[in-house]
PDB file of N, CA, C, O and CB in Angstrom:
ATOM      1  N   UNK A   1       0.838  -1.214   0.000  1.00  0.00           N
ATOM      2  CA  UNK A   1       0.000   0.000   0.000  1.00  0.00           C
ATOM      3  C   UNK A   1       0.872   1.265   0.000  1.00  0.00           C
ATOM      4  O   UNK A   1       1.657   1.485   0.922  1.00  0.00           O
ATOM      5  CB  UNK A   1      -0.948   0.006   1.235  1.00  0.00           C
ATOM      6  N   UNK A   2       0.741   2.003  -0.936  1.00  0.00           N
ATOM      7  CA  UNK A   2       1.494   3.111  -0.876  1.00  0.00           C
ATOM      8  C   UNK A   2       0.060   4.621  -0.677  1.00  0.00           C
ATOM      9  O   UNK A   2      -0.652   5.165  -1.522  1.00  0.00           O
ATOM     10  CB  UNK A   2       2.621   3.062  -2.538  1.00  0.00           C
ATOM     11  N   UNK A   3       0.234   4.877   1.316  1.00  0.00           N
ATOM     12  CA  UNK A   3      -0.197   6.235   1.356  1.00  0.00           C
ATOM     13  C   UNK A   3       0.650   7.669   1.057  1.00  0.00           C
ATOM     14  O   UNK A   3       1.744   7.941   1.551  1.00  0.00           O
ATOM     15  CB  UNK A   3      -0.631   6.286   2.570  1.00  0.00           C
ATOM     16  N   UNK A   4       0.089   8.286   0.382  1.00  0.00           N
ATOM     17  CA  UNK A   4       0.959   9.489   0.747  1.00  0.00           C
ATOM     18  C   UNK A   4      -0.190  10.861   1.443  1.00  0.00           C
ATOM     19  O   UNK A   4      -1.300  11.380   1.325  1.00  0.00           O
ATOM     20  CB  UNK A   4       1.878  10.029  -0.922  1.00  0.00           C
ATOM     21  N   UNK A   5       0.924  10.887   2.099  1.00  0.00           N
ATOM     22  CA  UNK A   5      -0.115  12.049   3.728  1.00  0.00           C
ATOM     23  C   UNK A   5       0.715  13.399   3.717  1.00  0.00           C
ATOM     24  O   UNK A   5       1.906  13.444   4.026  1.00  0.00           O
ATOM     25  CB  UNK A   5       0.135  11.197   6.040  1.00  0.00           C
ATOM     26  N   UNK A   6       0.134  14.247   3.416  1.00  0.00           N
ATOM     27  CA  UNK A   6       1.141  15.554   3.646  1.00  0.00           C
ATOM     28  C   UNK A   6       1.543  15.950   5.056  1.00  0.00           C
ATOM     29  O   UNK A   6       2.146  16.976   5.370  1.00  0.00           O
ATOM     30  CB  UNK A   6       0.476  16.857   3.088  1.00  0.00           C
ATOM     31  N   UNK A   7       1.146  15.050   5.803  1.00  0.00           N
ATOM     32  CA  UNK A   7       1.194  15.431   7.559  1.00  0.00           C
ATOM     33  C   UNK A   7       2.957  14.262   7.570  1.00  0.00           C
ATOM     34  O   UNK A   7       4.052  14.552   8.052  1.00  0.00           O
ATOM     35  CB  UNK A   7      -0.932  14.475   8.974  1.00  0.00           C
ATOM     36  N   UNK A   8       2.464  12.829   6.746  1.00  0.00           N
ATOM     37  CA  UNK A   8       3.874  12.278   6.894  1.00  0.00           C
ATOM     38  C   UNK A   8       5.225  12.471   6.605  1.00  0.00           C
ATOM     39  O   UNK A   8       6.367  12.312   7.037  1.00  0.00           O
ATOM     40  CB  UNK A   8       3.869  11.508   6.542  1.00  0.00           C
ATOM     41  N   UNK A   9       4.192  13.118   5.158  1.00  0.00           N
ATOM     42  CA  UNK A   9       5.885  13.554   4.440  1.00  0.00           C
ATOM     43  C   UNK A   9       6.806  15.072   4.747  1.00  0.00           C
ATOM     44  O   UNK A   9       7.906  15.431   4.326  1.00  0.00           O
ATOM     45  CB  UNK A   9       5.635  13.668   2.604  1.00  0.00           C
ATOM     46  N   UNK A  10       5.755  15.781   5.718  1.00  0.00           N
ATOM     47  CA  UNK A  10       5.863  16.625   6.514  1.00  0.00           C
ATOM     48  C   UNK A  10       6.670  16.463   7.570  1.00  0.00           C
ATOM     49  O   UNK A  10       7.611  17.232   7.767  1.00  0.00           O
ATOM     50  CB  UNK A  10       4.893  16.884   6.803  1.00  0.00           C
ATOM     51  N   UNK A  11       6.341  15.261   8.510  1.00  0.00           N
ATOM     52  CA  UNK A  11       7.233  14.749   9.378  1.00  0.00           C
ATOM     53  C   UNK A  11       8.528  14.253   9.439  1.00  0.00           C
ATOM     54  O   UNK A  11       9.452  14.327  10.249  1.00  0.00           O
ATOM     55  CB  UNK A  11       6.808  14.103   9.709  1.00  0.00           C
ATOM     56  N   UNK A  12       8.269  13.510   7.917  1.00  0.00           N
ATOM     57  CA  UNK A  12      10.104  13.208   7.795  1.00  0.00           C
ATOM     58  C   UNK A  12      11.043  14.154   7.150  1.00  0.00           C
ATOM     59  O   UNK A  12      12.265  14.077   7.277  1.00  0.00           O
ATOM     60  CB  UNK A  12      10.459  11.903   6.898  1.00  0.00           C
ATOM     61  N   UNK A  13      10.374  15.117   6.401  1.00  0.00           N
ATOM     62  CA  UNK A  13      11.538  15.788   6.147  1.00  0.00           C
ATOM     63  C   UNK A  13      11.718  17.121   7.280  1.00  0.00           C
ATOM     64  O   UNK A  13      12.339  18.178   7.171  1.00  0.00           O
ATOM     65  CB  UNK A  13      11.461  16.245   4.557  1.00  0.00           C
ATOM     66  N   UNK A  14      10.888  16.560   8.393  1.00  0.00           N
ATOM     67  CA  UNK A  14      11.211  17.735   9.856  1.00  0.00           C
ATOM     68  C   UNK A  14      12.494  17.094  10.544  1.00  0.00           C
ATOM     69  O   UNK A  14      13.637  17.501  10.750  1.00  0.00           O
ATOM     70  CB  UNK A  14       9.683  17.785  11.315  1.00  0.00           C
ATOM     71  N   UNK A  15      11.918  16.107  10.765  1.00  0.00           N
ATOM     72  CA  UNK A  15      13.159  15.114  11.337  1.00  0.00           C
ATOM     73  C   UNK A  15      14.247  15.238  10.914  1.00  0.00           C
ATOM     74  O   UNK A  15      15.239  15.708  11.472  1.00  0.00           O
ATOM     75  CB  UNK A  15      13.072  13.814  11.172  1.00  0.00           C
ATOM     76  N   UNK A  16      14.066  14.605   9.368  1.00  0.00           N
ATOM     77  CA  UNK A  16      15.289  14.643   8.535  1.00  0.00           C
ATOM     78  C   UNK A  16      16.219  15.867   8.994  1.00  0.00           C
ATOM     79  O   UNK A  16      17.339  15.727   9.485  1.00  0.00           O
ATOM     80  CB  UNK A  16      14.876  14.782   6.962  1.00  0.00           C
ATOM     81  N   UNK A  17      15.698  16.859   8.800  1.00  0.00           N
ATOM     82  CA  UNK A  17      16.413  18.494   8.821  1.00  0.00           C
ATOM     83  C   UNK A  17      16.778  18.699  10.170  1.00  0.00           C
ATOM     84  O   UNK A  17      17.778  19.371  10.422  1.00  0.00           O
ATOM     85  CB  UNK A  17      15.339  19.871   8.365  1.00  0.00           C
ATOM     86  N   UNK A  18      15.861  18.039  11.369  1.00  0.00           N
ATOM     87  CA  UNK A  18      16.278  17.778  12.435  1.00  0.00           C
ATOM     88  C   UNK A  18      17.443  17.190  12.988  1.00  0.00           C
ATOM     89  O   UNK A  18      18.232  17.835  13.678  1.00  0.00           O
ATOM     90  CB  UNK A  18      15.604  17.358  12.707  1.00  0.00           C
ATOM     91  N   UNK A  19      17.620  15.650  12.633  1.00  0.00           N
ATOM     92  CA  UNK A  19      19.046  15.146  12.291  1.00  0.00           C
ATOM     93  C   UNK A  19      20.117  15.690  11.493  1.00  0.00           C
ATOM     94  O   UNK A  19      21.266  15.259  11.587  1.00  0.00           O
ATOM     95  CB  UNK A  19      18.935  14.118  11.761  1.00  0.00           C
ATOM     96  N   UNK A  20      19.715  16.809  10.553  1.00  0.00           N
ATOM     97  CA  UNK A  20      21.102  16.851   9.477  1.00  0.00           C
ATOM     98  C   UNK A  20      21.793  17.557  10.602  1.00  0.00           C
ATOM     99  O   UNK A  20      22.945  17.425  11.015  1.00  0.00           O
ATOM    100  CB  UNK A  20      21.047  17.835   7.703  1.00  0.00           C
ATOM    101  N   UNK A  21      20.401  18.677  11.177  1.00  0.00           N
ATOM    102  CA  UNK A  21      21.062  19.817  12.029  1.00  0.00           C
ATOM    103  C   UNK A  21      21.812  19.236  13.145  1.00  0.00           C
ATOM    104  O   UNK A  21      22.823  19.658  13.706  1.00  0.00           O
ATOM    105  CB  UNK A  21      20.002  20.837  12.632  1.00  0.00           C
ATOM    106  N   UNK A  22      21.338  18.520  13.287  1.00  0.00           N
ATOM    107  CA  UNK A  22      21.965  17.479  14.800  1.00  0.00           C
ATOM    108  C   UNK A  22      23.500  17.300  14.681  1.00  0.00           C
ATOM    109  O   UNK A  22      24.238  17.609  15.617  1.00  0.00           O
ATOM    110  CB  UNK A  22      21.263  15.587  14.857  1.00  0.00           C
ATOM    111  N   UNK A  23      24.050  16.707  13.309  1.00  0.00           N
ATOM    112  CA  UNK A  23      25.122  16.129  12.978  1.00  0.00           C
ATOM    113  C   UNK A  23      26.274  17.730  12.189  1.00  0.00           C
ATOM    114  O   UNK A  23      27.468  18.028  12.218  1.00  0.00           O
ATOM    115  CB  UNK A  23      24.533  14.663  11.828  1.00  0.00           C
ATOM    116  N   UNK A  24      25.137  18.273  11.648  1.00  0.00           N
ATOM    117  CA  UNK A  24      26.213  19.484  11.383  1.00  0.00           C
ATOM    118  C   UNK A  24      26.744  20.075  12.733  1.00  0.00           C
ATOM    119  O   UNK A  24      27.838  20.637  12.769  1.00  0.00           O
ATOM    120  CB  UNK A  24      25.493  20.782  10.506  1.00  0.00           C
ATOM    121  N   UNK A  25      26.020  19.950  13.749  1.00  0.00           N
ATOM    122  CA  UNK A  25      25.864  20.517  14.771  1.00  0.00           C
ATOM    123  C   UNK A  25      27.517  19.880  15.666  1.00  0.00           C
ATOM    124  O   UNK A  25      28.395  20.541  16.221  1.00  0.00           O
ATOM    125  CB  UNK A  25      24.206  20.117  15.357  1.00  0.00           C
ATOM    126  N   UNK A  26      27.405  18.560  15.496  1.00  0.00           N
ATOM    127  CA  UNK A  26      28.296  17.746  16.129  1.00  0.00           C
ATOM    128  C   UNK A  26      30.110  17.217  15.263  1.00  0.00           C
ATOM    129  O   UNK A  26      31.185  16.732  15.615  1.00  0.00           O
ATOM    130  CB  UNK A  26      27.216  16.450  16.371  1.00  0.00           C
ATOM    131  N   UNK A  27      29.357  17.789  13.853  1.00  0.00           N
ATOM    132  CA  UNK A  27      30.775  18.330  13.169  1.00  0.00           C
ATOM    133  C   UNK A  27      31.152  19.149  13.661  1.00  0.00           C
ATOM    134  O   UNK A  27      32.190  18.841  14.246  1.00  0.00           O
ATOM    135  CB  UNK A  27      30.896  18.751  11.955  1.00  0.00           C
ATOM    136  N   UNK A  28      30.814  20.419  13.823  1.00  0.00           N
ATOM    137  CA  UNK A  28      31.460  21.433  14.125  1.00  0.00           C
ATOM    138  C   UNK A  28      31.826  21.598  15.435  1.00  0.00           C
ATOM    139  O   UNK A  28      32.759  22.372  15.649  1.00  0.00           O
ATOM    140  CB  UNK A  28      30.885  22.347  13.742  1.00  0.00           C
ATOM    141  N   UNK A  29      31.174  20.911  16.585  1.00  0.00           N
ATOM    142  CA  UNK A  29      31.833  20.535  17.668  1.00  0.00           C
ATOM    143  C   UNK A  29      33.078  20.223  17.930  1.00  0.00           C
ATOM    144  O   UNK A  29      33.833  20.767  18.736  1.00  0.00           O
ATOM    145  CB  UNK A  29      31.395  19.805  17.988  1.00  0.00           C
ATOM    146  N   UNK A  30      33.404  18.775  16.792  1.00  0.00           N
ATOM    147  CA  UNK A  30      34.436  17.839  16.640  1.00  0.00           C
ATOM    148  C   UNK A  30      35.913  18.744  15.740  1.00  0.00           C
ATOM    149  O   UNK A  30      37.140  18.849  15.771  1.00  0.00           O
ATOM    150  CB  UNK A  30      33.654  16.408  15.691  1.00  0.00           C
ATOM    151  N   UNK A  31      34.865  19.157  15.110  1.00  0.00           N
ATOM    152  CA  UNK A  31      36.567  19.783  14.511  1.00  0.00           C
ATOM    153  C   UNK A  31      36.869  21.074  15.264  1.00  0.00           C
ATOM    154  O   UNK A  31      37.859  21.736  14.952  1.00  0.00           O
ATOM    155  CB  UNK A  31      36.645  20.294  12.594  1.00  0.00           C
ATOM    156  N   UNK A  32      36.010  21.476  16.296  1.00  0.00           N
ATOM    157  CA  UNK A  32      36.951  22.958  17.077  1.00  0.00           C
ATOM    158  C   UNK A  32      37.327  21.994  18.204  1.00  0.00           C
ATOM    159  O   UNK A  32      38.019  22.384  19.145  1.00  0.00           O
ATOM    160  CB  UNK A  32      35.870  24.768  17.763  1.00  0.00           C
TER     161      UNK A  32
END
């Protein structure tokens, strides 16, 4: 079954952007 929900695909690319920020976040930690 393929749904598509604008509330889901909403959610993952929150997350997503959530995590990138997470990890850019923890690069720049690591290299100062």
């Amino acid at each position: 079954h393929v749904i598509r929900r604008p509330r889901v695909v909403a959610w993952m690319r929150r997350t997503f952007a959530a995590t990138y920020v997470v990890l850019a976040a923890r690069m720049a930690a690591t290299s100062r």
